[in-house]
PDB file of N, CA, C and O in Angstrom, chain B, residues numbered from 101:
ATOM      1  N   UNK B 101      34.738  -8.549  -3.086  1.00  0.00           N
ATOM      2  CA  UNK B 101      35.691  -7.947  -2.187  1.00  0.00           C
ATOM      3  C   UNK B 101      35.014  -6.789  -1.444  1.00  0.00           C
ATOM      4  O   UNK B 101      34.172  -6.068  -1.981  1.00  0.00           O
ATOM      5  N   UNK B 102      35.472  -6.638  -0.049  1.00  0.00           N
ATOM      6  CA  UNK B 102      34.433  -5.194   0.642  1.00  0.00           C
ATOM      7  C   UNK B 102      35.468  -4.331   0.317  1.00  0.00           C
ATOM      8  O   UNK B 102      36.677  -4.562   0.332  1.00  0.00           O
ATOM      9  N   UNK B 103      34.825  -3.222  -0.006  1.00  0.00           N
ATOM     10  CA  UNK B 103      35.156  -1.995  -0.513  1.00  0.00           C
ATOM     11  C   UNK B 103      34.852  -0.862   0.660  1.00  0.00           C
ATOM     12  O   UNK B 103      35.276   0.272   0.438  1.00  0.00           O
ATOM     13  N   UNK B 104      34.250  -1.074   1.704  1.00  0.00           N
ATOM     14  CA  UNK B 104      33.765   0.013   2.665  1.00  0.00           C
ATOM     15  C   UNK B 104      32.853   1.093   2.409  1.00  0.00           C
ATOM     16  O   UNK B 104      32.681   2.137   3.038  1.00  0.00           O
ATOM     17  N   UNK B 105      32.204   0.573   1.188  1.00  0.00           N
ATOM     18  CA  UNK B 105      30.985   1.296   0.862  1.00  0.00           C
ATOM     19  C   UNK B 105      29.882   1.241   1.129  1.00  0.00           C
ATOM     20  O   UNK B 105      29.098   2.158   0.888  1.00  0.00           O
ATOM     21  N   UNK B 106      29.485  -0.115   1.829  1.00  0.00           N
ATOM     22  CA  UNK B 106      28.294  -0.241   2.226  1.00  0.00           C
ATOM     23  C   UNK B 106      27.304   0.905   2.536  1.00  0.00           C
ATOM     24  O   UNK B 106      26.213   0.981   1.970  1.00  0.00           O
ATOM     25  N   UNK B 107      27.681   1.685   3.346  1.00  0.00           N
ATOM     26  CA  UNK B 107      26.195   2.166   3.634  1.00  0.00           C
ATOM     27  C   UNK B 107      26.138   3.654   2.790  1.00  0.00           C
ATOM     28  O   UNK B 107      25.081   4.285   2.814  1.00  0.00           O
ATOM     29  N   UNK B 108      27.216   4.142   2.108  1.00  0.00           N
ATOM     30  CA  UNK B 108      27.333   4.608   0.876  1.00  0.00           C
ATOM     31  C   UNK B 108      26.061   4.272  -0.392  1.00  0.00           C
ATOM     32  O   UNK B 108      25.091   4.912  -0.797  1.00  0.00           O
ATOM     33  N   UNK B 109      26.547   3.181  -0.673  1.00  0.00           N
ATOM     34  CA  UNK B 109      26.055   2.114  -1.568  1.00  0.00           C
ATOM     35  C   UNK B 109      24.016   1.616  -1.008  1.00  0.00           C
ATOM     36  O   UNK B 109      23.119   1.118  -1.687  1.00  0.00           O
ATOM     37  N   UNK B 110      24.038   2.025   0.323  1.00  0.00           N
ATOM     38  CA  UNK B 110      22.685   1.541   0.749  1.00  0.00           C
ATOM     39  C   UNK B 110      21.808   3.235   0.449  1.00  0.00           C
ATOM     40  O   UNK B 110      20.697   3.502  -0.010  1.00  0.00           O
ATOM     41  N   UNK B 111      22.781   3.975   0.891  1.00  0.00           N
ATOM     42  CA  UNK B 111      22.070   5.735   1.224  1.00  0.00           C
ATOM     43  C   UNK B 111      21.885   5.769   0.002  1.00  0.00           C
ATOM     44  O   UNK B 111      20.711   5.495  -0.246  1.00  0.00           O
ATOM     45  N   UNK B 112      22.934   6.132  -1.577  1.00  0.00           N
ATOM     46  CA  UNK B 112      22.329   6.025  -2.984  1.00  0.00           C
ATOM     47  C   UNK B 112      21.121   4.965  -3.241  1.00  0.00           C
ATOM     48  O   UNK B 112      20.151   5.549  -3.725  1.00  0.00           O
ATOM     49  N   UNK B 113      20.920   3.654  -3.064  1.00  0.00           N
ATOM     50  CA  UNK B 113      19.774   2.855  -3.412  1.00  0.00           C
ATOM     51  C   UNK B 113      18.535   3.519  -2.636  1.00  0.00           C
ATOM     52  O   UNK B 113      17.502   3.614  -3.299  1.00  0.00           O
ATOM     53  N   UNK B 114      18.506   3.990  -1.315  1.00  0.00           N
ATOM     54  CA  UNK B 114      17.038   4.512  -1.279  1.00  0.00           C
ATOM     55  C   UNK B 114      16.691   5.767  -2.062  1.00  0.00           C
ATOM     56  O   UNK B 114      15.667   6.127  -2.642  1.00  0.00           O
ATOM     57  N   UNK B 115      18.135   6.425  -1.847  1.00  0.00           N
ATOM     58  CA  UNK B 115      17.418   8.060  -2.697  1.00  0.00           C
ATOM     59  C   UNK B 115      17.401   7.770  -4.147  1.00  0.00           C
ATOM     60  O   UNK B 115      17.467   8.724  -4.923  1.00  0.00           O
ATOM     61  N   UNK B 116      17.317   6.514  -4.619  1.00  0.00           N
ATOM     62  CA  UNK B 116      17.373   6.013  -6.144  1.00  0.00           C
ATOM     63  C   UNK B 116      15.657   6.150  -5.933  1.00  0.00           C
ATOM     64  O   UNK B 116      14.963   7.094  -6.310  1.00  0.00           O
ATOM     65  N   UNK B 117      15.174   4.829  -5.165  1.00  0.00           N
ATOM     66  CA  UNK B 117      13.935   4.440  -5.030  1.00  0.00           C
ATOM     67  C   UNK B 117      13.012   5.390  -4.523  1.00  0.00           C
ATOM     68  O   UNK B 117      11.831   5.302  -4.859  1.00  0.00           O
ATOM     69  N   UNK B 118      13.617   6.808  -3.314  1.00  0.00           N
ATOM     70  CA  UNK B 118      12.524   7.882  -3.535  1.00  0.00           C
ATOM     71  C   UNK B 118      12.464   8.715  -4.638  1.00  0.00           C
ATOM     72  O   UNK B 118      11.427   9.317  -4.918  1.00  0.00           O
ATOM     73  N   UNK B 119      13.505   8.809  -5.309  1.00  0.00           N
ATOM     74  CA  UNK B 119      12.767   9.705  -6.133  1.00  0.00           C
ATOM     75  C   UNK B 119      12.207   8.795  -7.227  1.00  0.00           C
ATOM     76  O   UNK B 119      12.125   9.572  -8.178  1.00  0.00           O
ATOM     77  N   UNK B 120      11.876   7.883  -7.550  1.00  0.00           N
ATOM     78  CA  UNK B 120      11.199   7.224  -8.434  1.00  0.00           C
ATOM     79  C   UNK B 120       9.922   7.245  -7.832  1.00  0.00           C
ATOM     80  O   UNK B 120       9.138   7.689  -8.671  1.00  0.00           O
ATOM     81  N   UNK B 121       9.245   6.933  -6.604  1.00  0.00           N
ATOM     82  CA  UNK B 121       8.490   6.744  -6.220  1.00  0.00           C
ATOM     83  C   UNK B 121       7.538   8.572  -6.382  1.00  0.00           C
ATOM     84  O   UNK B 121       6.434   8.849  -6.851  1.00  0.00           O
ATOM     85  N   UNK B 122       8.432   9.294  -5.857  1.00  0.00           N
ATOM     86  CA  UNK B 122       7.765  10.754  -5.580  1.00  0.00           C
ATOM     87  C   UNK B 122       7.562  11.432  -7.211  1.00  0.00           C
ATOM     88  O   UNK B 122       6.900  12.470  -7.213  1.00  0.00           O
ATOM     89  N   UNK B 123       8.033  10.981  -8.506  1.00  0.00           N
ATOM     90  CA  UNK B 123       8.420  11.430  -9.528  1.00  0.00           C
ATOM     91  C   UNK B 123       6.967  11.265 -10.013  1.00  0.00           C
ATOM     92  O   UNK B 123       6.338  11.848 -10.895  1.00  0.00           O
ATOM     93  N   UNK B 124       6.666  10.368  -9.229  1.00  0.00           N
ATOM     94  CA  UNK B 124       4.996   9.925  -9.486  1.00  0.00           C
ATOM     95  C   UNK B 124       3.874  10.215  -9.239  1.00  0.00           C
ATOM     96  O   UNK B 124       2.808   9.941  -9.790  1.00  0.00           O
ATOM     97  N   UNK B 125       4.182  10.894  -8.224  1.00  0.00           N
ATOM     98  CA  UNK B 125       3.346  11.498  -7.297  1.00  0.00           C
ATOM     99  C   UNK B 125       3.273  13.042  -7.667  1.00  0.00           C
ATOM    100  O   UNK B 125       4.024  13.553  -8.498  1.00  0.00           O
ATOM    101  N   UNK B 126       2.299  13.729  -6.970  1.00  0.00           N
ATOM    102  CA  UNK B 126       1.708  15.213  -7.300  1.00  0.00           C
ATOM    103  C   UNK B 126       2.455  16.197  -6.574  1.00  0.00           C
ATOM    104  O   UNK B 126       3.543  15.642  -6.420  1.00  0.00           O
ATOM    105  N   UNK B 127       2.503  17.007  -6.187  1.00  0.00           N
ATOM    106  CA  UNK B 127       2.789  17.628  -5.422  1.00  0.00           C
ATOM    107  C   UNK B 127       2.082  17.246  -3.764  1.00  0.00           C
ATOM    108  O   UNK B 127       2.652  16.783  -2.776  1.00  0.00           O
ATOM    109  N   UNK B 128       0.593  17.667  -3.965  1.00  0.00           N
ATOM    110  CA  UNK B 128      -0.236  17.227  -2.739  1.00  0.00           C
ATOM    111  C   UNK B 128      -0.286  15.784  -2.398  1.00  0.00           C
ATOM    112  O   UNK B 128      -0.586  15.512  -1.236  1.00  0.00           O
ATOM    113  N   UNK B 129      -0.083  14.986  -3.081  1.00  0.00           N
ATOM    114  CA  UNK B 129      -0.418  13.470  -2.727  1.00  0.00           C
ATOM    115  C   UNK B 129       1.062  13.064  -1.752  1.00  0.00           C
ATOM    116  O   UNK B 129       1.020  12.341  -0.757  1.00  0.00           O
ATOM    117  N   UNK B 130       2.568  13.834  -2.404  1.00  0.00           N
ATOM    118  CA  UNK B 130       3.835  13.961  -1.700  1.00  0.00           C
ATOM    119  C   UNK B 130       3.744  14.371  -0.265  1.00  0.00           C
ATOM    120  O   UNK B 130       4.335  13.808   0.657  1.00  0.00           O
ATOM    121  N   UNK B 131       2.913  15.449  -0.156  1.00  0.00           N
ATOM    122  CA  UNK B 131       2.805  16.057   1.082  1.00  0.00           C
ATOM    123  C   UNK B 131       1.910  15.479   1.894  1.00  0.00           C
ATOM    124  O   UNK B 131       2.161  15.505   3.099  1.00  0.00           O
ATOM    125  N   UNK B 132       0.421  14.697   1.334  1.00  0.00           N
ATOM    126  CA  UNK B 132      -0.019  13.567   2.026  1.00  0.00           C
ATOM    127  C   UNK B 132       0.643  12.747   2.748  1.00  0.00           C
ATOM    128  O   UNK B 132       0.475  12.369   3.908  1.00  0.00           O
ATOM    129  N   UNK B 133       1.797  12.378   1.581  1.00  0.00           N
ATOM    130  CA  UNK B 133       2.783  11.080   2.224  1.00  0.00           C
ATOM    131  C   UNK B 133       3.479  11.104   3.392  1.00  0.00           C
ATOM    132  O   UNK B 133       3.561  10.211   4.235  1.00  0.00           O
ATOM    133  N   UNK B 134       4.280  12.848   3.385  1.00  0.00           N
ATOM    134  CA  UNK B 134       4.908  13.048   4.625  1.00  0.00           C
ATOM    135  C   UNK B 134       4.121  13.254   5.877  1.00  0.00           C
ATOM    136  O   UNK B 134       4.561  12.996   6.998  1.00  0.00           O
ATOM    137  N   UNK B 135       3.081  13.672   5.657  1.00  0.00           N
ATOM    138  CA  UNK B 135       2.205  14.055   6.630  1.00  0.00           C
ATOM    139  C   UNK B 135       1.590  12.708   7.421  1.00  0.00           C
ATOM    140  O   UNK B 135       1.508  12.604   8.645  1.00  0.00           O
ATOM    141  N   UNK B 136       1.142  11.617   6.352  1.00  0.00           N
ATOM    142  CA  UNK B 136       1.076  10.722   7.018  1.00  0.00           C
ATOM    143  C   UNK B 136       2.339   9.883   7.780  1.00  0.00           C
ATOM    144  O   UNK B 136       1.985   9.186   8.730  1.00  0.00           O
ATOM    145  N   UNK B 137       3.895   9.892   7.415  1.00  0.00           N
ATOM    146  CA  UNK B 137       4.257   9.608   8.129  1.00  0.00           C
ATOM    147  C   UNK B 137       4.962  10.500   9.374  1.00  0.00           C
ATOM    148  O   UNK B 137       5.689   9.875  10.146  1.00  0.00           O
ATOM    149  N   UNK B 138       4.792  11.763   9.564  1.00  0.00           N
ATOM    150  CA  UNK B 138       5.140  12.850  10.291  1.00  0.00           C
ATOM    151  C   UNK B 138       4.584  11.780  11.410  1.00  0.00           C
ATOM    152  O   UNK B 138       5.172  10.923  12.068  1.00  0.00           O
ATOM    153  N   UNK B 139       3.197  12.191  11.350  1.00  0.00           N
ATOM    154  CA  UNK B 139       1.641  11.619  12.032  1.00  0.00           C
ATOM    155  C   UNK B 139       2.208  10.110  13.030  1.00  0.00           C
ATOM    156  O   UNK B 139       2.434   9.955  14.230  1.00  0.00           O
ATOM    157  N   UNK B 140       2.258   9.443  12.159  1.00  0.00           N
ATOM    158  CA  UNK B 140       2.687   7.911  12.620  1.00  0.00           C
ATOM    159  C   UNK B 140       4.115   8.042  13.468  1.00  0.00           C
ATOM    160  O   UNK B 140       4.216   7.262  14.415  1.00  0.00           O
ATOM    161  N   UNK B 141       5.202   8.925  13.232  1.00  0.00           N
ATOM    162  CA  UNK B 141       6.257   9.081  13.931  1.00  0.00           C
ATOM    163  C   UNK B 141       6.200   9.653  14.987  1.00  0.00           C
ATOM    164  O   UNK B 141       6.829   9.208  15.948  1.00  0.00           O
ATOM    165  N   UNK B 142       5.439  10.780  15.087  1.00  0.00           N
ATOM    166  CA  UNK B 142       4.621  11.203  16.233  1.00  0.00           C
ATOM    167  C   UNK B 142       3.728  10.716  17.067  1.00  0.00           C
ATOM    168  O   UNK B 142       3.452  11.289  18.122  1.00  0.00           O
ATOM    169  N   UNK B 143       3.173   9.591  16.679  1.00  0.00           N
ATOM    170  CA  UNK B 143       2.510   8.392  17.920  1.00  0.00           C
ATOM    171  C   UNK B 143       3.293   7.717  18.188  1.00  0.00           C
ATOM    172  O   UNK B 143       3.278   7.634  19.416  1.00  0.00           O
ATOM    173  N   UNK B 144       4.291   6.925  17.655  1.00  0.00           N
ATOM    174  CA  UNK B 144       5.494   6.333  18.153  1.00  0.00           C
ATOM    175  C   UNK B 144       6.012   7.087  19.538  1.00  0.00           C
ATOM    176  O   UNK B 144       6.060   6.561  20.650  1.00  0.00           O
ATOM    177  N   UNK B 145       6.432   8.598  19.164  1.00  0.00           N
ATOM    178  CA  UNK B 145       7.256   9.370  19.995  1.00  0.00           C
ATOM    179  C   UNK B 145       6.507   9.429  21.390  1.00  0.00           C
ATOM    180  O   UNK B 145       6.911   9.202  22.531  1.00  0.00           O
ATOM    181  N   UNK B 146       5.377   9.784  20.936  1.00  0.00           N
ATOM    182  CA  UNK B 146       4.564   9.844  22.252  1.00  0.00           C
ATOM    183  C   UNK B 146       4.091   8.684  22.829  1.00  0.00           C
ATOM    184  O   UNK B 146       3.887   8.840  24.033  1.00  0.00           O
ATOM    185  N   UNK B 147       3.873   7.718  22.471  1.00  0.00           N
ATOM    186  CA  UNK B 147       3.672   6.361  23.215  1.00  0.00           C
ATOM    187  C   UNK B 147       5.407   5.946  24.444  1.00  0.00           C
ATOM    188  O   UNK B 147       5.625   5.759  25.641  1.00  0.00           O
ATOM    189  N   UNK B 148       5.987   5.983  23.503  1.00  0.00           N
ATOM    190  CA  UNK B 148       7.511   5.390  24.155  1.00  0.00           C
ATOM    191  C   UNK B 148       7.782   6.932  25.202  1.00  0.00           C
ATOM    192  O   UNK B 148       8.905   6.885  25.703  1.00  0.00           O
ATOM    193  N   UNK B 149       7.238   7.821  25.477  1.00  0.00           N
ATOM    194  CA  UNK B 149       6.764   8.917  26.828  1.00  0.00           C
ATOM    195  C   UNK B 149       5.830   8.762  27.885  1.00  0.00           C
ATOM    196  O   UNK B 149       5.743   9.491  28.873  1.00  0.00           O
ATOM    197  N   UNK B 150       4.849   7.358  27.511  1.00  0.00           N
ATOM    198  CA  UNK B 150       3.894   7.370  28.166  1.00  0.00           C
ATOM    199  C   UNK B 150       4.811   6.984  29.709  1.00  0.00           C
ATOM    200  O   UNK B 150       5.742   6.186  29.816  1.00  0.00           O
ATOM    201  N   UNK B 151       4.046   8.032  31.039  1.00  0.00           N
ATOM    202  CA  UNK B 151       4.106   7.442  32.301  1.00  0.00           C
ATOM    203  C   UNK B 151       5.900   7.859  32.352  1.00  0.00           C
ATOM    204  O   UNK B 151       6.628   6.978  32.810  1.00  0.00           O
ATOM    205  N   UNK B 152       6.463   8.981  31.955  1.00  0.00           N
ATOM    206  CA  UNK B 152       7.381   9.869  32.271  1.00  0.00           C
ATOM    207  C   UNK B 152       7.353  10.761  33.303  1.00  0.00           C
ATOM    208  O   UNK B 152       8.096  11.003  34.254  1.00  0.00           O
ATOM    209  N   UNK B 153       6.059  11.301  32.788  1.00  0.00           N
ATOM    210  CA  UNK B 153       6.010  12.540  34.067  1.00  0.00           C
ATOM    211  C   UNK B 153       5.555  12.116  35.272  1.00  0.00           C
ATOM    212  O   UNK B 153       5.485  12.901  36.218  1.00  0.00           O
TER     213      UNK B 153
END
């Protein structure tokens, strides 16, 4: 039966799976992680700008 929880129910399953994942991780190797995807979100951003100005 839908209950209208879905994305309730989706937002708890990832923050289940990060913190399992980060619980593992170091402090610095965490901040690797974000950094590498900061990095990668930031070429995204700037590609989809190219030929604006």
């Amino acid at each position: 039966m839908y209950t209208g929880t879905l994305i309730d129910d989706l937002v708890n399953t990832v923050e289940r799976v990060e913190k399992r994942t980060f619980d593992n991780l170091s402090q610095e190797e965490e901040r690797a992680f974000w950094h590498a995807v900061s990095q990668n979100q930031l070429t995204q951003f700037e590609s989809g700008l190219a030929g604006v100005a």
